[in-house]
C-alpha positions as CSV (number, residue, x, y, z in Angstrom):
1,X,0.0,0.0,0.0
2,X,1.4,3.4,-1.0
3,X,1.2,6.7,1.0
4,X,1.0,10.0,0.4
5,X,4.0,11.7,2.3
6,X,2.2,12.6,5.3
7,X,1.0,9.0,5.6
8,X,-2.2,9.5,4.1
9,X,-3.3,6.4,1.9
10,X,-3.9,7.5,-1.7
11,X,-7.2,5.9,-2.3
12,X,-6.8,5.5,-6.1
13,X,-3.7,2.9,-5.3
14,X,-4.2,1.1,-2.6
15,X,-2.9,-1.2,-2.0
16,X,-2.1,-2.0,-6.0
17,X,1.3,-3.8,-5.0
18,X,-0.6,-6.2,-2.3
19,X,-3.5,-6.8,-4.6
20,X,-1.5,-8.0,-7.4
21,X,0.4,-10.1,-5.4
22,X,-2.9,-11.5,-3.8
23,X,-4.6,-11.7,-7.3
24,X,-1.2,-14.7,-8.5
25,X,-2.2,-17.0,-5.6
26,X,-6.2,-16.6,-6.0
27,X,-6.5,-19.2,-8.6
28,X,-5.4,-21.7,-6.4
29,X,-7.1,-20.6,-3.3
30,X,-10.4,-22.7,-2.2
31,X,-13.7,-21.4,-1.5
32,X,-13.0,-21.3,2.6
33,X,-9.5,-19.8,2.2
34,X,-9.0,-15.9,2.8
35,X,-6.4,-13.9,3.1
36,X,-6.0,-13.1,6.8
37,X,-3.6,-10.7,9.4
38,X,-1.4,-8.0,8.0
39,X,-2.0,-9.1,4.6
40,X,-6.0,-8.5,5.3
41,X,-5.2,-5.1,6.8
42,X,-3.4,-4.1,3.8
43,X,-6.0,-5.4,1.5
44,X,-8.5,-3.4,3.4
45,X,-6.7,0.0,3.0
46,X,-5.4,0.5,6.7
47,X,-1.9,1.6,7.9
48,X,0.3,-1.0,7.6
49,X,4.5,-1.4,7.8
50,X,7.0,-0.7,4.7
51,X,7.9,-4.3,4.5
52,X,4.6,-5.4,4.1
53,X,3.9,-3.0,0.9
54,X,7.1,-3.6,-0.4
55,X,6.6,-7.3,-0.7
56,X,9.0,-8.4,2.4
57,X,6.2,-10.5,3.9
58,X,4.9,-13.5,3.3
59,X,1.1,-13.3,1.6
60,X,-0.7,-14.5,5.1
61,X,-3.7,-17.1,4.0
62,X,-6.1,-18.9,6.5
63,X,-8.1,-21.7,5.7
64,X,-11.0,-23.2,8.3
65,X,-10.5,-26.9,6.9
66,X,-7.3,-28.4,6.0
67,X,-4.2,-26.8,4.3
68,X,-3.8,-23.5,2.8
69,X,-1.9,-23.0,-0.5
70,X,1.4,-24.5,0.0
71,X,3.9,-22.5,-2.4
72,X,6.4,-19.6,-2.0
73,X,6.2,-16.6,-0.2
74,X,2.7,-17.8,1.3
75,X,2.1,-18.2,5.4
76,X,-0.8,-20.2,6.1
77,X,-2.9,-20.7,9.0
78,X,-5.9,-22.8,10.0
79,X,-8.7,-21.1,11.7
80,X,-8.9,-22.3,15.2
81,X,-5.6,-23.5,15.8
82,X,-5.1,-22.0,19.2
83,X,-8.9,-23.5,20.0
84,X,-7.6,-27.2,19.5
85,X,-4.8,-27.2,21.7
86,X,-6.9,-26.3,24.3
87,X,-10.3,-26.9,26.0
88,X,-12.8,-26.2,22.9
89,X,-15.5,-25.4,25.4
90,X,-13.2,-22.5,26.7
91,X,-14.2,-19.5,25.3
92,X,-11.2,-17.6,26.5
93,X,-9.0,-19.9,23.7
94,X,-10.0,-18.0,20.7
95,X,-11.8,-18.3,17.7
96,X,-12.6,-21.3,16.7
97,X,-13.6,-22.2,13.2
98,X,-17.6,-22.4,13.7
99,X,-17.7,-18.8,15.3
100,X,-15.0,-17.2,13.3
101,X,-17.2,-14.0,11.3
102,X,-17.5,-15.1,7.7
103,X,-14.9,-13.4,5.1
104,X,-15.5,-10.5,3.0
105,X,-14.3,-9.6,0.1
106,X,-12.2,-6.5,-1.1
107,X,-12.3,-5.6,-5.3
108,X,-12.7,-9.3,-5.5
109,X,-10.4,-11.2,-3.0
110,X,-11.3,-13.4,-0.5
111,X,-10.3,-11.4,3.1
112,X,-10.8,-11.8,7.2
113,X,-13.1,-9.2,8.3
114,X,-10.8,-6.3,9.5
115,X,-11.4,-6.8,13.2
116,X,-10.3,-10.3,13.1
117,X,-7.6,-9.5,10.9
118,X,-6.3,-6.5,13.0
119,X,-6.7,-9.1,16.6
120,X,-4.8,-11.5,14.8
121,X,-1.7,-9.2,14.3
122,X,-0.1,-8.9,17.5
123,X,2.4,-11.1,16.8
124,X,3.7,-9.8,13.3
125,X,3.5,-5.5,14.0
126,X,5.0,-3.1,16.7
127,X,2.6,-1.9,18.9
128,X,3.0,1.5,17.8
129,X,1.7,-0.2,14.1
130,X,-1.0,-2.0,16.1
131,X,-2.3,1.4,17.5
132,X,-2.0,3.0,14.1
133,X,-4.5,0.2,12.4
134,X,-6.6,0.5,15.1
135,X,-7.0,4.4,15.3
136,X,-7.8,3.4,11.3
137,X,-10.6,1.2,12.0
138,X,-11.7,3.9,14.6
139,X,-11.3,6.9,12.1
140,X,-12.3,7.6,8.0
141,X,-9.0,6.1,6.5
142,X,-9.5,3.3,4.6
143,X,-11.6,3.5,1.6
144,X,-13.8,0.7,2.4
145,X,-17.0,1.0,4.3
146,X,-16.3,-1.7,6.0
147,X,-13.0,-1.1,7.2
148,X,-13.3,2.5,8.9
149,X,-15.9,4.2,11.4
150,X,-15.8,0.6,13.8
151,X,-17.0,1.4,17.0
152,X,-14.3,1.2,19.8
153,X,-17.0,-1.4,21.2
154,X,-16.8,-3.8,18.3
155,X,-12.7,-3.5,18.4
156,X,-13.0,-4.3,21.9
157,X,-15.5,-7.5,21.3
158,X,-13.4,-8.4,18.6
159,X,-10.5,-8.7,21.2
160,X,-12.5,-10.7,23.4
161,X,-13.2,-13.0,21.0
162,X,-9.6,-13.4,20.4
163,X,-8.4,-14.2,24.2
164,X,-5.6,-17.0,24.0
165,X,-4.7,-16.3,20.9
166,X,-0.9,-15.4,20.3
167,X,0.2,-12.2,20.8
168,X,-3.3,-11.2,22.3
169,X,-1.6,-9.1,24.7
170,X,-0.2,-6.7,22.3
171,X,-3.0,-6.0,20.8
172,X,-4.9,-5.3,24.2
173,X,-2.5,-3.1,24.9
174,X,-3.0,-1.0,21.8
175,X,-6.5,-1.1,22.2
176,X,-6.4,0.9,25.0
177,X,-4.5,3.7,22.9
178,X,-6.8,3.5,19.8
179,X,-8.6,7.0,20.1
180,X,-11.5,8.0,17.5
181,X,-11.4,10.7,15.4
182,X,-7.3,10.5,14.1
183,X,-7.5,11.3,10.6
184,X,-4.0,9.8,9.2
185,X,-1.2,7.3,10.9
186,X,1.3,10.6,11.5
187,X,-1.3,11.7,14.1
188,X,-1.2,8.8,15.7
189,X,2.6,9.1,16.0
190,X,2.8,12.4,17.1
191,X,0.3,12.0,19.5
192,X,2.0,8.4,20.7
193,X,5.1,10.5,21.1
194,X,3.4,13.0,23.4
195,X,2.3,10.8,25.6
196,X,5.2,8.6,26.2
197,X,7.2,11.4,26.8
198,X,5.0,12.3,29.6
199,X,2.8,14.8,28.3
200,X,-0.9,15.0,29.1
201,X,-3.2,13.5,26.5
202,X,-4.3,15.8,23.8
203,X,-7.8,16.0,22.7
204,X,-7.8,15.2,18.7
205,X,-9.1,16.8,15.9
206,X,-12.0,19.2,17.6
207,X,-13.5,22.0,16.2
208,X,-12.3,24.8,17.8
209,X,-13.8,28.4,18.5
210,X,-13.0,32.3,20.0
211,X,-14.5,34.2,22.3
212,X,-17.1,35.6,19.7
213,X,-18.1,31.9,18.6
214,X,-15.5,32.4,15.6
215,X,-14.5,28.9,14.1
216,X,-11.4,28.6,14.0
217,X,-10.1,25.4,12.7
218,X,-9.5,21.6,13.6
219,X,-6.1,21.4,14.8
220,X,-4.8,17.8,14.7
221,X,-4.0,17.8,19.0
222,X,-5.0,20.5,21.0
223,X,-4.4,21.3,24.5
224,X,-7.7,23.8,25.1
225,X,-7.0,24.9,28.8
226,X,-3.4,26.3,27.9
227,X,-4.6,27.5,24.5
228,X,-1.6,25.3,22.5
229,X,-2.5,23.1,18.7
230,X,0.3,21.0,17.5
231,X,-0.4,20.3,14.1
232,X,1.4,17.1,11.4
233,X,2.1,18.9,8.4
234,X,3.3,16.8,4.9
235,X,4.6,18.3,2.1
236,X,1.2,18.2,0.5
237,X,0.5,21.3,2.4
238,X,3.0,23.1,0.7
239,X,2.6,21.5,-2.9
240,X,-1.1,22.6,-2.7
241,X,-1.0,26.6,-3.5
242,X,-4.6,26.0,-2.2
243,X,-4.1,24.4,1.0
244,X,-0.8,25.8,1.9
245,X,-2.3,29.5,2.1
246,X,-5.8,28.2,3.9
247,X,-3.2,26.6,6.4
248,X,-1.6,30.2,6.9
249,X,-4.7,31.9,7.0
250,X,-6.1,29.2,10.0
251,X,-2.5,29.6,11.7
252,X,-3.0,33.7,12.0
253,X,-6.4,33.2,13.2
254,X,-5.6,30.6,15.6
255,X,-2.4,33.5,17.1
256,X,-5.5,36.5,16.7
257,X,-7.4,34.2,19.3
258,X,-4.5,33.7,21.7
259,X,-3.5,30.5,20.6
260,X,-0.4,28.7,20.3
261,X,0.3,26.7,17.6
262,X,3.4,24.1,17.3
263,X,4.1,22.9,13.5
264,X,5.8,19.7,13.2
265,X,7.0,17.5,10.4
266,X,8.0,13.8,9.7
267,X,11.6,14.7,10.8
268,X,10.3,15.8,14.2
269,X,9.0,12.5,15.1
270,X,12.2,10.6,14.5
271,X,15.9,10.9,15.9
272,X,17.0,13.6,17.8
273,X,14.6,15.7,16.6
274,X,12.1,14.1,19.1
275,X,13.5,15.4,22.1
276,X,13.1,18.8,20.7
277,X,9.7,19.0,20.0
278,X,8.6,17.3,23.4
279,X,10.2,20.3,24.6
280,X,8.6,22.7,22.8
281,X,5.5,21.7,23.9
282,X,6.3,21.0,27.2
283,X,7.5,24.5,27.9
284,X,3.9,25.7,26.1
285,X,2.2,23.5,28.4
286,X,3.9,25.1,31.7
């Protein structure tokens, strides 16, 4: 799946790479077979690592009877698995492969349904990358219906459904960082980066207002009792003659109304970098 510099998916391309990969094995793929975990996630349009675009990770297939497709660069699973080792009247052991949600399909493919498929992932992506596909299936990303707007209550039932499965714990633990309303996997990073420095939690993407009742804008995180927005910006907003003087024009109205605003790019969030913009904010904050 290809992004946009800021992180955005480009809706007209993803994920072109994954899907033409996918589309070589469907021939041999039988009518309970799907494509399952990060390669579902992908398929679906939601954030997911470099090395999975680019091809660096096996094609992940799960199959509820026998076998998947046995050939190269293919991982396949059997729905259940985790179930059978244990007691199959245990709920807590996972889905099994009578109560596993039936598949979808995306432009044609066989797929897990995105909940499953994101549950199923805490053993292959970071936790930052779990959080990221999460605040996704939370938020207005992907361009599936079916794959954006999920209530936090569905992700969390999802989860349950998925107790004793591995890497369960992983993904419970980016559950409770999945936050509605992030509009692209940068602001999940930058807010990620916030908040494990120590910051308070910023409220995200709110429609904000003067004295006279004025709006403002949407900053991306906003801290409303000290008056401070820290806004992601790509180089989009500058290659868009459009956008780049709507974002000045928000910026000077967001100082008119006593606000602070801190402007951070990709190169803030990594390296040494970091430290500097915690700091900046921090010492807004104080």
């Amino acid at each position: 799946m290809r992004y946009v510099v800021d992180g955005h998916p480009d809706p007209d391309d993803v994920p072109r790479d994954l899907a033409v990969r996918a589309r070589d094995v469907l021939p041999v793929m039988l009518d309970d077979w799907r494509f399952s975990r990060v390669t579902a996630l992908g398929l679906w349009g939601l954030p997911v690592p470099w090395w999975v675009r680019d091809g660096r990770e096996p094609l992940h297939v799960t199959s509820i009877e026998g076998r998947g497709p046995r050939r190269p660069g293919v991982a396949t699973h059997r729905a259940g698995a985790a179930a059978s080792r244990a007691d199959p009247t245990d709920r807590r052991a996972g889905l099994g492969p009578s109560d596993r949600p039936p598949m979808s399909r995306v432009d044609g493919l066989p797929v897990d349904e995105p909940g499953t498929a994101w549950v199923e992932c805490g053993s292959l992506l970071s936790l930052t990358d779990l959080v990221r596909a999460g605040d996704a299936l939370a938020g207005c990303w992907s361009p599936h219906v079916a794959a954006r707007g999920r209530p936090v209550a569905q992700l969390e039932r999802a989860l349950h459904d998925a107790r004793g499965r591995r890497g369960v714990a992983r993904v419970r633990e980016a559950f409770e960082l999945v936050r509605p309303g992030v509009e692209s996997p940068k602001e999940t990073e930058l807010r990620l980066l916030l908040t494990r420095a120590g910051l308070p939690e910023p409220e995200i993407n709110v429609r904000t207002y003067d004295d006279r009742g004025r709006y403002l804008g949407k900053p991306d995180l906003r801290y409303a009792r000290c008056g401070v927005a820290v806004e992601y910006e790509g180089d989009e907003h500058r290659r868009d003659p459009g956008r780049f003087r709507q974002d000045i024009l928000r910026r000077e109205r967001f100082a008119d109304a006593g606000w602070r605003t801190v402007r951070c790019t990709d190169d803030d969030l990594h390296g040494r970098r970091t430290d500097e913009l915690v700091a900046r904010v921090r010492r807004l904050l104080s």
